[in-house]
C-alpha positions in Angstrom: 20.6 5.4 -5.0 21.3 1.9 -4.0 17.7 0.1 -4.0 18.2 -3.7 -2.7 21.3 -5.2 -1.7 22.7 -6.7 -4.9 23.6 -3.3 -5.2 26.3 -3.3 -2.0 27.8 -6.5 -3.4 30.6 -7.4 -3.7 32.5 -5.5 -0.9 35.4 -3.7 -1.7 36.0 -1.8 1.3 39.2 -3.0 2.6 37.8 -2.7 6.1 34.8 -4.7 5.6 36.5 -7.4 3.5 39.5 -8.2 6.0 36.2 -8.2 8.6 33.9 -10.9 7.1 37.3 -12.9 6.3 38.1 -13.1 9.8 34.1 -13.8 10.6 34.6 -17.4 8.2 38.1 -18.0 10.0 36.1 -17.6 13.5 32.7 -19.8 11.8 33.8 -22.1 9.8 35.5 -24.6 12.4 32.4 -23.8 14.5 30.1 -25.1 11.5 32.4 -27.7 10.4 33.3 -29.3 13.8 29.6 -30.4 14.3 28.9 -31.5 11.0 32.5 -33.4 11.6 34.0 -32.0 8.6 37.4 -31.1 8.4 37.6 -27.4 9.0 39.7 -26.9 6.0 36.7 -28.4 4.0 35.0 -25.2 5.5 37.3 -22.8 4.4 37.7 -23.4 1.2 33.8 -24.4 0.5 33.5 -20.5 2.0 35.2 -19.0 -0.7 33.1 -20.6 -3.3 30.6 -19.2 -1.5 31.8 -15.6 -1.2 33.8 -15.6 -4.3 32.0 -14.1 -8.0 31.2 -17.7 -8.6 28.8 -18.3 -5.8 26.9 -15.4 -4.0 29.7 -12.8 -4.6 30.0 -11.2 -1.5 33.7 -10.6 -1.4 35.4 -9.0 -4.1 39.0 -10.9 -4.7 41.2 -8.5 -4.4 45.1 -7.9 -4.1 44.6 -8.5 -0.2 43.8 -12.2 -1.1 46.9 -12.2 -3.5 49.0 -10.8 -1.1 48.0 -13.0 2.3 47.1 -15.7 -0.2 50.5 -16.1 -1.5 51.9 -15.8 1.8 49.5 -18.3 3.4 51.1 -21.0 0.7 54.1 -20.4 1.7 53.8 -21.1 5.0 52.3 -24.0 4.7 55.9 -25.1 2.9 57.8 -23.0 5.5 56.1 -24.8 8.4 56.4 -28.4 6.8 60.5 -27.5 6.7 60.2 -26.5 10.1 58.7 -29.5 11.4 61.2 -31.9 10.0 64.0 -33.5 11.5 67.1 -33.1 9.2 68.5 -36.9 10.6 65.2 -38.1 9.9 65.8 -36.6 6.2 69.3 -38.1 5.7 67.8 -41.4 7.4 65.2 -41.9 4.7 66.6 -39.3 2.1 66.2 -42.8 -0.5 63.2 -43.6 0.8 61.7 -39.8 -0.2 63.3 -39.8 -3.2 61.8 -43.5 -4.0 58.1 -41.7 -3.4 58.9 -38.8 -5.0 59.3 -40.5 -8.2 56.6 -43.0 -7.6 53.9 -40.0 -6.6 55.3 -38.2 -9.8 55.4 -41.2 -12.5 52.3 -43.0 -12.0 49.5 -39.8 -12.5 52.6 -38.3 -15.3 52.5 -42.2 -17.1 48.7 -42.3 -16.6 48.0 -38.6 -18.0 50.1 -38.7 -20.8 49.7 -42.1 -22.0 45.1 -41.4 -21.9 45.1 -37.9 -21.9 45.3 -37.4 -26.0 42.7 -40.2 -26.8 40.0 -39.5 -23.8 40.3 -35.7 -24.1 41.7 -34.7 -27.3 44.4 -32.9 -26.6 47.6 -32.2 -28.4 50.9 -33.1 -27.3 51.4 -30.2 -25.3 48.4 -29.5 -23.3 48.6 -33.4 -22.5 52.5 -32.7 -21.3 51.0 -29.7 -19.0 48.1 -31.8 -18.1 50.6 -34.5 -16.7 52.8 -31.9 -14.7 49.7 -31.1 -12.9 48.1 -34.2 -12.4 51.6 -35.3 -11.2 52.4 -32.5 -9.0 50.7 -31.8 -5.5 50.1 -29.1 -2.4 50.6 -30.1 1.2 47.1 -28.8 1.7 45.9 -30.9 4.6 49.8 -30.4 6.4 47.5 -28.3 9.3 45.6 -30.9 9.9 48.6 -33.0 10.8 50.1 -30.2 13.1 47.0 -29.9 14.6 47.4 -33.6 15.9 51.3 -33.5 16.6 52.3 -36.3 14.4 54.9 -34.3 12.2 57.8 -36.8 13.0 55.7 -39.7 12.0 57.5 -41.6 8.7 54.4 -41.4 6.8 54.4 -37.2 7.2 58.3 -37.3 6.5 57.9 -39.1 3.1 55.0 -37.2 2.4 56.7 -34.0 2.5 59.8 -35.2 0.9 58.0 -37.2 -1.8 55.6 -33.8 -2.3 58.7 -31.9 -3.0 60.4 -34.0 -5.7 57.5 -34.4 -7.3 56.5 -30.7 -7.5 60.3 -29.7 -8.1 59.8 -32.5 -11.6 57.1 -31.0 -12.3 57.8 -27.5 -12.6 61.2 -28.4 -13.8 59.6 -30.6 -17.2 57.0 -27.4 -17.2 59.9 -25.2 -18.7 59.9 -27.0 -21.7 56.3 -25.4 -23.0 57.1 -22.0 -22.9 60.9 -22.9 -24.0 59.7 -25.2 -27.3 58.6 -21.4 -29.0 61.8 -20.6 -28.5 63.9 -22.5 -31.2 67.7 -23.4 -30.7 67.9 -22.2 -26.9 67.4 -25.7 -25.2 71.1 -25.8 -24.4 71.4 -22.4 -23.2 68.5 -22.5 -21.4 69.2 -25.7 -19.1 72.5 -24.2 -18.7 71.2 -21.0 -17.6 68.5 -22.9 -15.5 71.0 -25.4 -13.4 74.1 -22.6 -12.6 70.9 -20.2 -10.8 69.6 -23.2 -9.2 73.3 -24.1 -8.1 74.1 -20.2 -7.4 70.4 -19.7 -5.2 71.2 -23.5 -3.1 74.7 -22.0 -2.3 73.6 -18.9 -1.2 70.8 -20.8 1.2 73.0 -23.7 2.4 76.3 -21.6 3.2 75.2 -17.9 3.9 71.7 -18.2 5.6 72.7 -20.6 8.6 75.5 -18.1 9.8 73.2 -15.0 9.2 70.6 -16.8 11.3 72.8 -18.1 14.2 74.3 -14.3 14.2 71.4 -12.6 14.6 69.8 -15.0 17.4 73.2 -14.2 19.3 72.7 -10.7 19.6 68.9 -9.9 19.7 66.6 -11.8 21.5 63.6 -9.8 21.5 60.4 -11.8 20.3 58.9 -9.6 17.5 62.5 -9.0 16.0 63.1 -12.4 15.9 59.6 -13.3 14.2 60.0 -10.9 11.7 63.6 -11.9 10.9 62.3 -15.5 10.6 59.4 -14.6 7.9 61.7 -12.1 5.7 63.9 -15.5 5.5 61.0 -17.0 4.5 59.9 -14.8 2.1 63.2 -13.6 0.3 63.9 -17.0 0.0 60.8 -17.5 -2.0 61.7 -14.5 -3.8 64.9 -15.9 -4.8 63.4 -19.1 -5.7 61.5 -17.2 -8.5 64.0 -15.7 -9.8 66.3 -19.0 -10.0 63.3 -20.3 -12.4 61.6 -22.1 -9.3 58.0 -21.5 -8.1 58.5 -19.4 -4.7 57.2 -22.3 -2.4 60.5 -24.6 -3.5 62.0 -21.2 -1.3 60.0 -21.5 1.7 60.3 -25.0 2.4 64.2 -24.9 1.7 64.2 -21.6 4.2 62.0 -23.7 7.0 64.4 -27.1 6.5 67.3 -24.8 7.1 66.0 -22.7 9.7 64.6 -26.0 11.4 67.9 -26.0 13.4 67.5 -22.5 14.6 63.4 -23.2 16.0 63.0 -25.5 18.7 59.7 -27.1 18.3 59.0 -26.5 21.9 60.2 -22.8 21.9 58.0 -19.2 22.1 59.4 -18.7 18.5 57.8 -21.6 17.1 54.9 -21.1 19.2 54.2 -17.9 17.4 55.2 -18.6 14.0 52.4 -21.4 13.7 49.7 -19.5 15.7 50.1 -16.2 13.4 49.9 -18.7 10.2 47.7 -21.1 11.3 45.2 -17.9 12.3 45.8 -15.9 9.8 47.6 -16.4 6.7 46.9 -19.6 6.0 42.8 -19.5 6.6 43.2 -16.6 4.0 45.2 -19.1 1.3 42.2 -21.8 1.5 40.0 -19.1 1.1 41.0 -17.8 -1.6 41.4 -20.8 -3.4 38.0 -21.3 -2.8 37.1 -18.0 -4.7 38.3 -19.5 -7.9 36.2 -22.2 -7.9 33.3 -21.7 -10.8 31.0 -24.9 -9.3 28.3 -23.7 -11.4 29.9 -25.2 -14.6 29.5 -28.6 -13.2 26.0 -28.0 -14.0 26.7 -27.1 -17.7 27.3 -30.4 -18.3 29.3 -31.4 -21.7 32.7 -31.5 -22.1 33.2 -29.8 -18.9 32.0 -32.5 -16.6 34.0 -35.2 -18.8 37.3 -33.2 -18.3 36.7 -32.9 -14.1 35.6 -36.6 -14.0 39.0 -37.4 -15.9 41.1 -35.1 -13.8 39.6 -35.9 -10.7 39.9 -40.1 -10.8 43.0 -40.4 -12.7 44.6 -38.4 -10.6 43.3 -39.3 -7.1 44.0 -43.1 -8.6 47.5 -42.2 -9.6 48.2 -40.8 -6.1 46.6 -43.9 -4.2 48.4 -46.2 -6.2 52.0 -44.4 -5.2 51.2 -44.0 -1.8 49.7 -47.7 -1.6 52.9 -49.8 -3.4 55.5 -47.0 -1.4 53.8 -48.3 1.9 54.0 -52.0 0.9 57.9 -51.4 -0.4 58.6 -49.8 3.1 56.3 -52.5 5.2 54.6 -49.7 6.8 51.1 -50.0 8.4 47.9 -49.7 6.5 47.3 -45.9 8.3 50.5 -44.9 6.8 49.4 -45.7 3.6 46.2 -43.8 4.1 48.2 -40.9 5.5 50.9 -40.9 2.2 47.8 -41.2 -0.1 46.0 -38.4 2.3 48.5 -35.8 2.1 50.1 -36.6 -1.6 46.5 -36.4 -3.4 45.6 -32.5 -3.0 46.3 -30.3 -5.6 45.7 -26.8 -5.1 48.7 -24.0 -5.4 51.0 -26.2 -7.6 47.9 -27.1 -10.4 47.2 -23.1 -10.4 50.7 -22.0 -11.2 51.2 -24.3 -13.8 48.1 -24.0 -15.5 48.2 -20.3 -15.7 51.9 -20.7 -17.3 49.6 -22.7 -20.3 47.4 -19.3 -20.1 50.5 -17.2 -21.1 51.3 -19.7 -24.2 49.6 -18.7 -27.3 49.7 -21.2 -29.8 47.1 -19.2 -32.6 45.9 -15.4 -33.0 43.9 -15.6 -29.6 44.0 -19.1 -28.9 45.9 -20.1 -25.7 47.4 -23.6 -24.8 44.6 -23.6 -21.9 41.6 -23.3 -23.0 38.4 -22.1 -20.6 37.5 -25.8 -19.9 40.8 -27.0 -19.2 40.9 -24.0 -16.7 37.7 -24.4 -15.2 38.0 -28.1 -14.9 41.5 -27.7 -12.9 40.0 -25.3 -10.5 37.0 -28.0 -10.0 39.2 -30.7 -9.3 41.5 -28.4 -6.9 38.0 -28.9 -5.0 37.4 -32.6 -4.9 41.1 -33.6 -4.4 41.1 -30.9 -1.3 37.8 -32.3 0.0 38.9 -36.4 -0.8 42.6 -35.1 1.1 41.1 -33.5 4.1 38.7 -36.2 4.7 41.7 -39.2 4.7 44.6 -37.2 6.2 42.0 -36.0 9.2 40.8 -40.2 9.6 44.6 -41.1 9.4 45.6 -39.1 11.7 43.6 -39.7 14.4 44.2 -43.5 13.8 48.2 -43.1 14.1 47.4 -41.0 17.7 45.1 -43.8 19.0 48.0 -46.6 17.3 50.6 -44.2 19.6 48.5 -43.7 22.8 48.1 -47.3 22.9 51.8 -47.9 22.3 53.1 -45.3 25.2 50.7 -46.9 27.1 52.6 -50.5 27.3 56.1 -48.9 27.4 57.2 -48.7 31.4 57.6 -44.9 33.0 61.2 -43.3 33.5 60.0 -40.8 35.9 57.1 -38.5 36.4 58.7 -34.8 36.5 57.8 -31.7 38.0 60.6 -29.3 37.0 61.5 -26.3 39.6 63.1 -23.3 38.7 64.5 -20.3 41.2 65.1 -17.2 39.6 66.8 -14.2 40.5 68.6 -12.4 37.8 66.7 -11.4 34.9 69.6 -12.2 32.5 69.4 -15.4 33.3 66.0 -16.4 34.3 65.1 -16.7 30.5 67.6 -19.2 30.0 66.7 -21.4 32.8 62.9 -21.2 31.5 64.1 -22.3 28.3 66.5 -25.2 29.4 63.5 -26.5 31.4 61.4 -26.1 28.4 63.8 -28.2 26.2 64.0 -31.0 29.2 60.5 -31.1 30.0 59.0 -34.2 28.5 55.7 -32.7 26.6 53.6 -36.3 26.5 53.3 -36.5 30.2 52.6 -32.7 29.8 53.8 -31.6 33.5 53.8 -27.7 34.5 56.6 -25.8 35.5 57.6 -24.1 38.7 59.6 -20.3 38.9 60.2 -19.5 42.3 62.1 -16.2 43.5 63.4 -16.0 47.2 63.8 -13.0 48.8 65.2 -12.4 52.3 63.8 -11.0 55.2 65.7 -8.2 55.9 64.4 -4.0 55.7 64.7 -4.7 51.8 62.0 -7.5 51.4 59.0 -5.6 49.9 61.5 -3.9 47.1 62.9 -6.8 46.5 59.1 -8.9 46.6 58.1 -6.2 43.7 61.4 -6.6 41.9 60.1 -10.7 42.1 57.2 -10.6 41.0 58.1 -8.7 37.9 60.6 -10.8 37.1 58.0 -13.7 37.5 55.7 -11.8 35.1 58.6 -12.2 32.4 59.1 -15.8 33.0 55.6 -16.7 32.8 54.7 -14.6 29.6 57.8 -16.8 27.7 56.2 -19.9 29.3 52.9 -19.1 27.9 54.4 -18.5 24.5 55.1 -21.7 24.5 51.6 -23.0 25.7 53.2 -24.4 28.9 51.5 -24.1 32.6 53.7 -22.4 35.0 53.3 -21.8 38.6 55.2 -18.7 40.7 55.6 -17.8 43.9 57.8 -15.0 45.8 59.0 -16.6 48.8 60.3 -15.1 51.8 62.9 -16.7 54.0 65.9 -15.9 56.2 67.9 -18.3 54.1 67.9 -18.6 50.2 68.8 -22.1 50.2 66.0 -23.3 52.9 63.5 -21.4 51.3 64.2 -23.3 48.1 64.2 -26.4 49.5 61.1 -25.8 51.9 59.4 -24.7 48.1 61.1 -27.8 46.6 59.1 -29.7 49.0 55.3 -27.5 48.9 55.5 -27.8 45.0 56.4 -31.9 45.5 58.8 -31.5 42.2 61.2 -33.8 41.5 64.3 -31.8 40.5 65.7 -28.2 40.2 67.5 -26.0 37.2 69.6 -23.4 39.2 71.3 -20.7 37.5 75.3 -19.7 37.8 75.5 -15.7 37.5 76.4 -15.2 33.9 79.3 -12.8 34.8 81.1 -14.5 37.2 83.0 -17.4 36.8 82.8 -20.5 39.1 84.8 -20.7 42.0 85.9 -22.2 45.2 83.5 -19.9 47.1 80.7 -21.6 44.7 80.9 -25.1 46.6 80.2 -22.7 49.6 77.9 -22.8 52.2 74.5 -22.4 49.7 75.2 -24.8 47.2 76.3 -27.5 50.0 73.0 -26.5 51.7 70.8 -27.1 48.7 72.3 -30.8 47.1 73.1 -31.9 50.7 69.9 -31.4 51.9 67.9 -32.5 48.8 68.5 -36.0 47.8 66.5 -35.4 44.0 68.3 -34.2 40.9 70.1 -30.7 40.8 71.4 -29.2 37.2 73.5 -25.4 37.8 73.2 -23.7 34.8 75.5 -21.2 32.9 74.5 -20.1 29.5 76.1 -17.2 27.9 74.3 -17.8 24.1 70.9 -18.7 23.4 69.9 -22.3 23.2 69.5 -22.6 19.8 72.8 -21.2 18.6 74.1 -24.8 20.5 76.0 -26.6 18.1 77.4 -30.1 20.1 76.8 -31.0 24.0 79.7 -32.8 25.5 78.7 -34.6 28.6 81.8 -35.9 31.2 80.3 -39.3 33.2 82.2 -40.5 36.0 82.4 -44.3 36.2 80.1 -46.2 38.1 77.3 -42.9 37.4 75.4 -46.2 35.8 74.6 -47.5 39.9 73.1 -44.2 41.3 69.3 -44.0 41.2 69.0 -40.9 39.4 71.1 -42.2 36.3 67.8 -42.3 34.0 66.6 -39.0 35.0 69.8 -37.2 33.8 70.6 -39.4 30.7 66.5 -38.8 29.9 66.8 -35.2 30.4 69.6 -34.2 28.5 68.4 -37.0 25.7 65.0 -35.1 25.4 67.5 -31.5 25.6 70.0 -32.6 22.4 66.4 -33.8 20.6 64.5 -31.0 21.4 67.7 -28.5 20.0 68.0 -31.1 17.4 72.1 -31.0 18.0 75.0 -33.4 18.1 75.5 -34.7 21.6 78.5 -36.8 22.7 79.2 -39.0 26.1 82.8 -39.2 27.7 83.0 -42.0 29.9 84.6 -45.2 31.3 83.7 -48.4 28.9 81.0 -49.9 30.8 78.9 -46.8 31.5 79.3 -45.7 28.1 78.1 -49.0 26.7 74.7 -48.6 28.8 74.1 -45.4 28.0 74.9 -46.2 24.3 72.3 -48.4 24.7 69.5 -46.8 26.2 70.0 -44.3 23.4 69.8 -46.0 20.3 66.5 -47.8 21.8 64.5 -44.8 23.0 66.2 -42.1 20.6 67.2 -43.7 17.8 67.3 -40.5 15.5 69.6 -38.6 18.6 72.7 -37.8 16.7 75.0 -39.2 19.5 78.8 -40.4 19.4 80.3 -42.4 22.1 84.0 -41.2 23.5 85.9 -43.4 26.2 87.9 -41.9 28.9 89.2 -43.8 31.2 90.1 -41.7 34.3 88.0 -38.5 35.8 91.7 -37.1 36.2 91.2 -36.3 32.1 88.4 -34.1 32.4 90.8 -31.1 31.8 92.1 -32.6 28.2 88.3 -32.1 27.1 88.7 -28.3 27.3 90.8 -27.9 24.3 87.6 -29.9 22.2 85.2 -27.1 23.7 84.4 -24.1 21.2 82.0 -21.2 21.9 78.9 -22.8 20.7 79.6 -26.2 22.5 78.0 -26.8 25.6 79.9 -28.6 28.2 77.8 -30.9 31.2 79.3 -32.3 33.6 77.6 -35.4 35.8 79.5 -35.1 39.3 77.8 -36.5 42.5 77.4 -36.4 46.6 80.4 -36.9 48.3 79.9 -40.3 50.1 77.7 -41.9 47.0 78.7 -44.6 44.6 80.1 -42.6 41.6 81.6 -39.8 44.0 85.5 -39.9 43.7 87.9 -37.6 45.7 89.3 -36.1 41.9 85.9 -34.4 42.3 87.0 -32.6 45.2 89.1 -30.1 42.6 85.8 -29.8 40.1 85.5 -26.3 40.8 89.2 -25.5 40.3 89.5 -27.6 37.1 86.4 -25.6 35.9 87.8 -22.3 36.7 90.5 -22.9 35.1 89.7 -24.9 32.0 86.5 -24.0 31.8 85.8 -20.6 32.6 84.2 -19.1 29.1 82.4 -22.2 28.0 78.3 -22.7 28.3 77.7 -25.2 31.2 75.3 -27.6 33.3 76.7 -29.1 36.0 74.2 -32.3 37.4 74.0 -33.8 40.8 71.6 -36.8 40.2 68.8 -38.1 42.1 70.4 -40.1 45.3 67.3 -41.5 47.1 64.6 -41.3 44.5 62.6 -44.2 42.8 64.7 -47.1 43.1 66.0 -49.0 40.1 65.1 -52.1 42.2 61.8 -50.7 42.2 61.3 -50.1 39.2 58.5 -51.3 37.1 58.3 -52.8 33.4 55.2 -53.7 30.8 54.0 -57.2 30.5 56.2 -60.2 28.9 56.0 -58.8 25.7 58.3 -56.4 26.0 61.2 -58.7 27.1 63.5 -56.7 25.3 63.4 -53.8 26.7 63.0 -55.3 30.6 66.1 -57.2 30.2 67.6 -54.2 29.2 67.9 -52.9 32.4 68.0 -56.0 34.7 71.4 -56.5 34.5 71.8 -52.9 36.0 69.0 -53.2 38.9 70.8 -56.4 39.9 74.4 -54.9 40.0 72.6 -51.7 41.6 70.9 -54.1 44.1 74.4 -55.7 45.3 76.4 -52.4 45.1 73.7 -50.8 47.5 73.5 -53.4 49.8 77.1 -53.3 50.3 77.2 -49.4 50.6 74.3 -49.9 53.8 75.8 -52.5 55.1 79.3 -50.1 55.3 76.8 -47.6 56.5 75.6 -49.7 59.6 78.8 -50.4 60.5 80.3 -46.8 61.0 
């Protein structure tokens, strides 16, 4: 009979266990947040509570191995995820220059003190380095958690983390090889054609599985579940290439980056599940192997943490430091490089337990207990030191932003409405307005089915609002607002329009039926009715993959589209679209509008991979079709008859779309006519010269071409 409660403890019941796990997940930020702690701090000071070494209440278990291990990589899978592959080529040198930096300096330092202040031999000095020189994106959440993944101190810091860890591990094979005498060559042979057959398989076969399987289901839990067996097989097949499996999942997440929109319902749940789950269960459990009580034993113990613990936060600072002073990047970059690069947590545990398997005596392994204990100690302090400086960076770099956005002028406000009717479509249009939104100025959306008012309209109000139900759970999912409303109305277009109005939005994604090609009778009496009567932006819509499976967009410009007012709206939108879907995106214009809109891009998206195509004459529109493949999405800028850029070749749009056109994904866009007015148009103070002058030129053509087109006006 159980007496006192030493006697329940630890718990094993699985039930009980996963119960008090999720009780710390729900606490600790709770505690944390008003001590202002860093809530990772919490998590992983909770498993040295919980765990043997503190008041062994939790039992460590296989569940802890299991969601552990999965836990780290995601944290890899998610840092792939978040960065931009054209920011990687960009600064591909500039990574690789950190990467060796944040690797050499703790290596030199280790190796070069290691054997005099410690007394170790050769080898455990050589292990010692690999860990001190190796590090675990530990505090990446804390970076998510303020949305400053594209920033160039987070890009290095992940491609810098990488190289060093894939060094590390790859210098690590020498240990258990040296026992094995005359197999060096054989063994990097063996070693480089895996890694060569594994990065093949990844780079050429995982893309096309991916982009097939998007095609053809489109339901959300497949599509989570396909993402995280890429994930994880990929770790799996990391191991068995002679890589630790978290070189796997941040390959998998840079590859499968294309394939997630950061913006989209996918992404959405793939960092909510990890961020709530799997990942609180990692830091916990790294926690559990903490022993703190053998800081209090004193002797050689304490000698080997202090060591471990200030060379290698030194090393790390000093990397970070002289790569932000190489690069001329600001002071809080430097804090966030030295923030993120100075953890070491899943990295320093794999490697020293490969020292635990090498025996060199009867009994006597190459890591010994106090190596051990001292590695899990410091995987403490350089958590706690990491947590502290990413979480004081980052919210520096925000305030540095904020105050930036604040001095650049406004495009537009936006207020995006979108009509619905057919269910195949409606999640399309959601998405495109999802991928066009502009998230800073963090606008909601509008879905709006019309129904008419004929002996059908309650059937057809039901059949509404369920399909507004649909559009407003995939909204959610991406932690956007959405408004809905069924409208009646005796006429589809006027209810639009009168709801176009109510809502006070400033432009409108319309859907083409998927399964009928455009036609004459599409310029008919509704679409007339709608961008005649509305003077603000219209896109039609016609997708027939999913976004993401988008490979280029090809946009046709008319000339003269540079002297309407709604030029900046369109260029902005589908800018913020090809960004968002992080594809190619080429113009096709006349020389002078191309020229402006080459410039507008390379100053507000200078990481947009855009190309610049010249055609002279609207009549070439047809010619383009032949350049238009499945996964291409054609756009097509055409205007109001009577407006500047309106030209009677436009007249035939409709047949020259039918007809060259009819299987390819498309957006046709009627810009803004009478909206904000370039000429009214404001910019920041004098400091930003630059980028006022940059559109003067155009506001004072604009002005003249205007004043000419009212003055023909008058006249008639």
């Amino acid at each position: 009979m159980r007496n006192n409660m030493s006697d329940y403890l630890p718990i094993t019941d699985p039930t009980l266990t996963f119960f008090v796990v999720l009780l710390i997940i729900l606490i600790s930020p709770i505690i944390m947040g008003k001590l202002r702690v860093p809530h990772i701090v919490g998590l992983v000071m909770a498993g040295v509570a919980m765990g043997q070494y503190g008041f062994n209440i939790l039992e460590r278990d296989s569940s802890f191995e299991l969601f552990g291990k999965i836990g780290l990589y995601y944290i890899l899978f998610l840092a792939g995820l978040e960065m931009d592959l054209e920011v990687v080529k960009r600064h591909k040198y500039r990574m690789l220059t950190f990467g060796l930096l944040t690797f050499a300096i703790p290596f030199a330092l280790t190796f070069a003190l290691a054997p005099g202040l410690l007394g170790y031999s050769m080898r455990a000095t050589w292990l010692l380095a690999c860990i001190m020189a190796s590090n675990t994106l530990i505090a990446y959440p804390i970076v998510g958690r303020y949305g400053i993944q594209q920033h160039t101190s987070v890009g290095l810091s992940v491609g810098g983390t990488m190289v060093a860890l894939f060094i590390s591990l790859v210098l690590l094979a020498v240990i258990p090889m040296s026992d094995e005498g005359g197999s060096d060559a054989l063994f990097w042979l063996l070693f480089t054609g895996k890694l060569a057959i594994y990065s093949l398989v990844m780079i050429l076969l995982l893309p096309r599985v991916t982009r097939w399987f998007l095609r053809r289901y489109s339901d959300a839990v497949m599509q989570y579940i396909f993402v995280i067996s890429a994930m994880v097989l990929s770790a799996a097949l990391s191991q068995v290439a002679g890589l630790e499996g978290i070189f796997g999942a941040f390959l998998s997440g840079l590859i499968l980056s294309r394939y997630i929109p950061r913006l989209s319902p996918l992404m959405n749940r793939i960092e909510f599940i990890g961020n709530a789950l799997f990942i609180p269960y990692f830091l916990i459990g790294v926690g559990m192997l903490i022993n703190i009580r053998a800081l209090f034993e004193g002797g050689a113990i304490l000698w080997v943490v202090t060591f471990m613990v200030v060379l290698g936060t030194l090393g790390k600072a000093a990397a970070a430091y002289i790569a932000g002073i190489i690069y001329r990047l600001p002071t809080d970059a430097g804090h966030m490089m030295f923030g993120l690069t100075s953890a070491h947590a899943a990295g320093a545990i794999a490697i020293v337990m490969v020292g635990r398997r090498v025996e060199i005596g009867p009994g006597v392994y190459l890591v010994g207990d106090d190596m051990l204990n001292g590695v899990v100690i410091m995987i403490l302090f350089t958590c706690v030191i990491s947590t502290i400086v990413t979480e004081n960076s980052a919210k520096r770099l925000v305030l540095r932003h904020q105050a930036q956005d604040e001095n650049k002028p406004d495009i537009y406000d936006e207020k995006i409405l979108v009509p619905v009717k057919y269910p195949e479509v409606a999640g399309r249009l959601i998405s495109t307005a999802l991928m066009m939104r502009n998230r800073k100025m963090n606008r909601g959306l509008v879905a709006l089915n019309v129904v008419y008012d004929d002996e059908k309209r309650q059937a057809n109000q039901e059949k509404g609002r369920q399909l507004l139900e649909q559009v407003s759970k995939q909204a959610n999912a991406a932690d956007v607002r959405i408004q809905t409303q069924v409208r009646i109305a005796a006429n589809i277009a006027n209810g639009i329009k009168h709801a176009f109005k109510e809502f006070n939005a400033s432009e409108i994604i319309l859907g083409m039926h998927i399964h009928k090609n455009v036609s004459p009778k599409f310029w008919g009496e509704f679409a007339q009715s709608l961008y005649n009567g509305l003077d603000r932006q219209i896109t039609f819509v016609r997708l027939k993959q999913p976004l993401n499976t988008l490979r280029l967009i090809q946009v046709a410009v008319p000339s003269r589209a540079q002297f309407e007012y709604g030029f900046y709206r369109w260029l902005e939108r589908l800018c913020l679209f090809a960004h968002n879907l992080e594809c190619r995106i080429t113009f096709h214009g006349r020389g002078d509008t191309i020229e402006l809109i080459k410039d507008y891009v390379e100053k507000r998206y200078p990481l947009l991979r855009a190309w610049f195509s010249y055609m002279e004459h609207w009549n070439e529109l047809p010619k383009l079709a032949s350049t238009i493949r499945d996964d291409h999405l054609f756009v097509v800028v055409t205007a109001r008859k009577g407006t500047v850029s309106y030209k009677t070749a436009m007249e035939k749009l409709s047949d020259e779309i039918e007809a060259h056109f009819s299987g390819a994904n498309l957006f046709i866009i009627f810009p803004d006519q009478y909206g904000e007015r370039m000429d009214s148009m404001t910019f920041a103070e004098p400091q930003h010269k630059e980028e006022k002058s940059a559109y003067q030129s155009i506001i004072d053509v604009a002005q003249k071409v205007r004043k000419k087109h009212d003055n023909k006006s008058a006249k008639q």
